[in-house]
C-alpha positions as CSV (number, residue, x, y, z in Angstrom):
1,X,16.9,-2.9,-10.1
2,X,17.8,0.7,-8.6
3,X,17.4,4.0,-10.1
4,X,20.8,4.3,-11.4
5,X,20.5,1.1,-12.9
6,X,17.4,1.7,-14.6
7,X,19.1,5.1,-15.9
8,X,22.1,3.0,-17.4
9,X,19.7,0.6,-19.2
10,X,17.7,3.4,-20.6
11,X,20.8,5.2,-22.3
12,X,22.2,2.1,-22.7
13,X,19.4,0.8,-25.2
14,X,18.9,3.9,-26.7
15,X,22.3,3.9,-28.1
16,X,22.6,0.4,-29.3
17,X,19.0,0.9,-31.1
18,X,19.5,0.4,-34.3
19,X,17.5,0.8,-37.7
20,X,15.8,-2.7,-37.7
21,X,12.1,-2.8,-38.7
22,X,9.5,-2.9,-36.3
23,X,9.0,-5.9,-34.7
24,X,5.9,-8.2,-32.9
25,X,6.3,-10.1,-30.0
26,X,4.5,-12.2,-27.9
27,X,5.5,-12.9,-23.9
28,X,3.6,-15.7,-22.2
29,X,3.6,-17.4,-19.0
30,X,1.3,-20.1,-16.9
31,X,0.4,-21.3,-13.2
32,X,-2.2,-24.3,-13.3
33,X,-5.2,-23.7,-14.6
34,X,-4.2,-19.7,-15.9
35,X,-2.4,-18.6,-18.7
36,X,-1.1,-15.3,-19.9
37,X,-0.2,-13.6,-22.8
38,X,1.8,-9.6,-23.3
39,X,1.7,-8.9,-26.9
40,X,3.7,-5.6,-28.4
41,X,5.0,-3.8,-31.1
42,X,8.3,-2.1,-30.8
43,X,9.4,1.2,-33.0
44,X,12.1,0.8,-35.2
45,X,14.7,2.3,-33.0
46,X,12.9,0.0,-30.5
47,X,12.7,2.7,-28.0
48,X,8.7,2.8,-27.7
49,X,6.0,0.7,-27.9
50,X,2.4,0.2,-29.6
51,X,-0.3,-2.4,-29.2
52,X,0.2,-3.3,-25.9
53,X,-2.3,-6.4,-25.4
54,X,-2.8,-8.8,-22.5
55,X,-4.7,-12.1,-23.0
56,X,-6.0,-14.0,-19.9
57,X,-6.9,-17.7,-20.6
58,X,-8.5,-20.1,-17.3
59,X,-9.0,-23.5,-17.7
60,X,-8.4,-23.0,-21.6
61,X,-11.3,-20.2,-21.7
62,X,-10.3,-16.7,-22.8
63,X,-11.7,-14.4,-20.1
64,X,-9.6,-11.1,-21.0
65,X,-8.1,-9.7,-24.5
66,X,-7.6,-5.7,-23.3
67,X,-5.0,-3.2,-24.8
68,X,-3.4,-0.8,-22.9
69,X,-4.3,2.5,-24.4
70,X,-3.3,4.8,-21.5
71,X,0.4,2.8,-21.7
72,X,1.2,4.2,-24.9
73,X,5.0,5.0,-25.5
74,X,5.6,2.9,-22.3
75,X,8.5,0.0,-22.7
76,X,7.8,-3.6,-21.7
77,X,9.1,-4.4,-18.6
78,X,11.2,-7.2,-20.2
79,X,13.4,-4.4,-21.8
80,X,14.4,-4.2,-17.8
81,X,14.6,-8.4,-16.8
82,X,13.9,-10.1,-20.1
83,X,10.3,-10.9,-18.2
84,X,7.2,-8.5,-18.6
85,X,4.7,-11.3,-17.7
86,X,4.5,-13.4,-14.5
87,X,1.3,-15.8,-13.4
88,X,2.2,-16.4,-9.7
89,X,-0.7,-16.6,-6.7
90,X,0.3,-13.5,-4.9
91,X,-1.8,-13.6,-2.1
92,X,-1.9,-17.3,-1.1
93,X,-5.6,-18.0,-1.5
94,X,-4.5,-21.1,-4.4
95,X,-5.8,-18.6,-7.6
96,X,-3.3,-17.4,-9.7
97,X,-3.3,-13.7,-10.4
98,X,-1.3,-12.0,-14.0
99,X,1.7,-9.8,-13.3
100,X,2.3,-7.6,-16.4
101,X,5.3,-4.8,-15.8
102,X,5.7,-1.9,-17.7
103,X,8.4,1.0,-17.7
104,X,8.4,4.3,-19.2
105,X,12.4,4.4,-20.2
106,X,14.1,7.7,-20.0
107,X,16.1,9.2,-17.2
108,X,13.3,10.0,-14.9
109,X,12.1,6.5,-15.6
110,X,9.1,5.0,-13.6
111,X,8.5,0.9,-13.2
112,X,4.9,0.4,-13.0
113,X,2.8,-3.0,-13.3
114,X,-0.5,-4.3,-13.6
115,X,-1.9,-7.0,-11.3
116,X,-4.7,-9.2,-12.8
117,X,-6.9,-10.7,-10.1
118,X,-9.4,-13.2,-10.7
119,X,-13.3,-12.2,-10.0
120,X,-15.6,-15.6,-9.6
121,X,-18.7,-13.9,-9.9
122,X,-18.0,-12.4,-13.3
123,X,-15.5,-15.3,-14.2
124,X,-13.6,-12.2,-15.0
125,X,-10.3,-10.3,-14.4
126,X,-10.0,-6.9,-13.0
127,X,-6.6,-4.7,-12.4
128,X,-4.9,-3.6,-9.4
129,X,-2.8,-1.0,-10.5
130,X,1.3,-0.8,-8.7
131,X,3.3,2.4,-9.2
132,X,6.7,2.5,-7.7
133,X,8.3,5.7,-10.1
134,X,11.7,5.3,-10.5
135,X,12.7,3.1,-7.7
136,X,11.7,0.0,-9.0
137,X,10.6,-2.8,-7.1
138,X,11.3,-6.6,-6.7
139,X,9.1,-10.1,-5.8
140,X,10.2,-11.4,-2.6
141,X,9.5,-13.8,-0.1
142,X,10.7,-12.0,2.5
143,X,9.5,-14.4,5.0
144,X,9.7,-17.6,3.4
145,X,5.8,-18.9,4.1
146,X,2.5,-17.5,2.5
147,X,2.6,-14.8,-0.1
148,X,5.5,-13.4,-1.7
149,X,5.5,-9.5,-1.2
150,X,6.4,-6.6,-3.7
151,X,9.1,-4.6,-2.2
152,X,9.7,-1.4,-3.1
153,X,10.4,2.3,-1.6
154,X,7.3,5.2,-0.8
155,X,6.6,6.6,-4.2
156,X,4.6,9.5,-2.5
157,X,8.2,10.7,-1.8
158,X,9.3,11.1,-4.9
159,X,10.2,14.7,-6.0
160,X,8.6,16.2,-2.9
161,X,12.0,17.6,-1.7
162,X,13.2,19.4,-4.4
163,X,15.9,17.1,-4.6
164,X,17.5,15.9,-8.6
165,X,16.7,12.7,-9.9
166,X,20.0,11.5,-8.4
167,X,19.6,12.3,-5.0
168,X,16.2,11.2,-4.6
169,X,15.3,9.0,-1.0
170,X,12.6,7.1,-0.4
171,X,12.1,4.7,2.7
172,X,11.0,0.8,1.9
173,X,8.2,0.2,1.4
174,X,6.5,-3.4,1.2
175,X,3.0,-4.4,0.2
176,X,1.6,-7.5,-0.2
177,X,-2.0,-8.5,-2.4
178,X,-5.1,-8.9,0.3
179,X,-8.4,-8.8,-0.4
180,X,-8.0,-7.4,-3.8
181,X,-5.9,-4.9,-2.6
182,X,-2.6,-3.8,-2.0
183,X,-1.8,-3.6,1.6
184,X,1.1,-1.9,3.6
185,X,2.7,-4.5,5.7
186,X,6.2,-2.8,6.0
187,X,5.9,-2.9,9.6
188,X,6.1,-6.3,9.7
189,X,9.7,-6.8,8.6
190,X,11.8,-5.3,11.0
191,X,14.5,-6.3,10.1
192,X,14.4,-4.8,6.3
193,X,13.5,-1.9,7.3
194,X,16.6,-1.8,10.1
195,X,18.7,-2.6,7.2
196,X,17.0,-0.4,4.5
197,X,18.4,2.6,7.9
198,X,21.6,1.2,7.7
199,X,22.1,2.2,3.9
200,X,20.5,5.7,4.3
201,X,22.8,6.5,7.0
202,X,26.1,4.9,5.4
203,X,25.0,7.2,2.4
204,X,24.3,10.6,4.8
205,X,27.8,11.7,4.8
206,X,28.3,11.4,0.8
207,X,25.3,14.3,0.8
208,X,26.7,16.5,3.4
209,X,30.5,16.3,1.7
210,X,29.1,16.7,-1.4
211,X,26.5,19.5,0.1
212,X,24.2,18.4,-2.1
213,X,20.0,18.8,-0.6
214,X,19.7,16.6,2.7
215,X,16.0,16.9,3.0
216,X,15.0,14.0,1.1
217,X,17.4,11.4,3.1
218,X,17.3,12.7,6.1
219,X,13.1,12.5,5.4
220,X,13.8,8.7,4.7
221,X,15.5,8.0,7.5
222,X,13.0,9.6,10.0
223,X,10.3,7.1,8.0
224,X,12.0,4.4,8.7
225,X,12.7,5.3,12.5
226,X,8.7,5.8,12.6
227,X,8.2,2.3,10.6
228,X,10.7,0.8,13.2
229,X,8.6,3.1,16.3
230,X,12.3,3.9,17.4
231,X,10.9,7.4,19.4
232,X,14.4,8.2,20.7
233,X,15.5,8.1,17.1
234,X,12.6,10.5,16.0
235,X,13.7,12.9,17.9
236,X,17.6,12.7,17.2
237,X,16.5,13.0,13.3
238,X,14.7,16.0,14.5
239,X,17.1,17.6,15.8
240,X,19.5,16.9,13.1
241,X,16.9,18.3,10.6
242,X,16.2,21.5,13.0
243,X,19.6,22.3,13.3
244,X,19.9,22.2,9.4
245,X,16.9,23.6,7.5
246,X,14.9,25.0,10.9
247,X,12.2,25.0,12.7
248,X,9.9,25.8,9.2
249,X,10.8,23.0,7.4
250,X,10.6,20.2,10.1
251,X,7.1,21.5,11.4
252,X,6.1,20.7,7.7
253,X,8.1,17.5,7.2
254,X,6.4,15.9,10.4
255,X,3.0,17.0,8.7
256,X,4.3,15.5,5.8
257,X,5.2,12.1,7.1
258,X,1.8,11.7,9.4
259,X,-0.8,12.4,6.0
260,X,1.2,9.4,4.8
261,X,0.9,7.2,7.9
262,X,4.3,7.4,9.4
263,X,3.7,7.8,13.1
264,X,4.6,6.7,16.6
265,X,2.2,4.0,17.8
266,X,1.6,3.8,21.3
């Protein structure tokens, strides 16, 4: 779900809220052996949220019962997809890890999640924590074999244009569970990355008719032409971003995009 989606639902619920008391509920879902369980208490205009609980069961044994204190006045991220709880094996190793979404509501809304990963020697679970602001993100198997990947855009460039909520760029992003980690494997999917280009450039003349600030896109689409290693196209964007805000800011948005990885490999 995109921003502006995200931004509709928000208003959307806020308006139909309604006076109806506050109200328990319990999301669950299972994968072999592992069960899960996202318990909540809604306000009675159903716009924030209390008691935010997970529950982990293996092999009928309760390993986990946490609260979320640090989510407080979060939404489930079922008020999003009906679905704020997911057991799926997300790195392919056959051990189901816990998927629990949260999102913040509001117009600058962010779509976060928790991943839950199994730890044999503590017969424990442990957190690896997913922040994609307010572009969202989606479970895909982009390539159809192993793991499914989490695709979403660079958070890190979020607000760092002085660009409005609305206009805000980001290039894909795509990351896939290894090793108890969350690992950047954008590169390795061409093709949505060419396409994710496409979209930023069919949308580059809506900013310059509507001279509205072009440094966040035209920063996305330099990202992507790094991602792709397309050097000719570097340097066109360049140009492009010389000839509009100058010499200053492109000498900071290149020191920009290499902290952050995006560079030409050899």
């Amino acid at each position: 779900m995109n921003r502006a989606a995200l931004t509709a639902l928000a208003t959307t619920l806020a308006l139909a809220a309604g006076p109806a008391a506050a109200e328990a509920k319990t999301e669950t879902d299972s994968q072999g052996a592992v069960k899960a369980s996202f318990s909540y208490t809604s306000n009675k205009a159903r716009t924030q949220y209390k008691g935010l609980w997970v529950d982990i069961e293996r092999g009928g044994a309760l390993l986990l019962r946490t609260t979320l204190p640090r989510y407080k006045g979060f939404w489930p991220g079922g008020a999003l997809d009906n679905s704020s709880v997911a057991v799926r094996d997300l790195d392919a190793d056959g051990e189901p890890e816990v998927l629990v979404k949260l999102y913040s509501g509001g117009a600058n809304c962010c779509l976060s999640a928790l991943i839950y990963r199994y730890r044999p020697a503590t017969n424990g679970y442990s957190p690896v924590r997913l922040d994609t602001g307010n572009y969202g993100y989606n479970l895909k198997n982009l390539d159809r074999k192993g793991p499914p990947e989490l695709v979403s855009n660079d958070v890190r460039f979020q607000g760092a244009f002085g660009t409005v909520t609305a206009n805000q760029r980001a290039p894909i992003r795509i990351l896939r569970l290894e090793k108890g980690r969350l690992a950047n494997v954008t590169a390795s999917f061409p093709a949505e990355v060419r396409k994710d280009l496409r979209q930023l450039r069919k949308d580059y003349p809506r900013y310059v008719r509507g001279k509205a600030n072009r440094r966040g896109i035209l920063a996305a689409i330099v990202a992507d032409q790094l991602t792709l290693n397309d050097s000719d196209g570097v340097v066109r964007t360049f140009q492009r971003i010389e000839l509009v805000y100058g010499r200053e800011f492109s000498g900071r948005l290149k020191n920009f995009l290499a902290r952050r990885g995006y560079k030409l490999r050899n």
